[in-house]
N, C-alpha and C positions, 0 to 999 in steps of 0.2 A: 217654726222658723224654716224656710224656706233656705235649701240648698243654693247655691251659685253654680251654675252648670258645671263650673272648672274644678270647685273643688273635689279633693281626693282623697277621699280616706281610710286611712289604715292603721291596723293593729299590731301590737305586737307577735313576732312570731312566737314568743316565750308565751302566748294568752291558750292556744290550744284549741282546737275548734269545737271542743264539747264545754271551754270554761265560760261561766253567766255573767262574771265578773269582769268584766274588761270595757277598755275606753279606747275611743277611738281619738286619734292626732290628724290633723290637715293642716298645711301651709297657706296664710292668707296673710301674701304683703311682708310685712317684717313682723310679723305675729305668729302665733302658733293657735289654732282651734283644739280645743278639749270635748270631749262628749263620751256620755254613757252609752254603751253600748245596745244597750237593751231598750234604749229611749231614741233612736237616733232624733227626733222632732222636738225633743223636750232642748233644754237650757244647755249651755253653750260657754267655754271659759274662754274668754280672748288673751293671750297674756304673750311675752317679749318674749324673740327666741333665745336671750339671756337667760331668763329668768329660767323658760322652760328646761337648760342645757342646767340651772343650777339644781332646779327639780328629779333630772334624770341622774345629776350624776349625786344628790345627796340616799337615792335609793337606789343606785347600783352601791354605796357604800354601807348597807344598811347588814 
C-alpha cells in the first residue's frame, strides 16, 4: 500500500531507537492510521480519533 505523499508518520518517543517493537501513527482526515513498524508496506488500521484517544488513554492506565 502505497503512501499518500502528505502522510506523516511517527512514533512514540517512549519506543527508543534500538526498540523492534513499535507502531507507527499518521493523521488521515478524521481517522487515525496504525502500522507496524518493521512492515511499513504491509496492512494498515484505519480507526476514529475517538476510538484511538480511548486506546491511548486505556494504556497509559495500564
Amino acid at each position: 500500500m502505497a503512501d499518500i505523499p502528505s502522510t506523516k508518520w511517527r512514533k512514540s518517543s517512549c519506543s527508543g531507537s534500538g526498540s523492534n517493537s513499535c507502531i507507527e501513527v499518521a493523521s488521515e482526515g478524521h481517522s487515525i492510521l496504525v502500522r507496524d513498524s518493521k512492515d511499513p508496506d504491509g496492512p494498515r488500521l484505519l480507526i476514529s480519533r475517538a476510538e484511538f484517544q480511548l486506546f491511548t488513554k486505556a494504556i497509559k492506565n495500564q
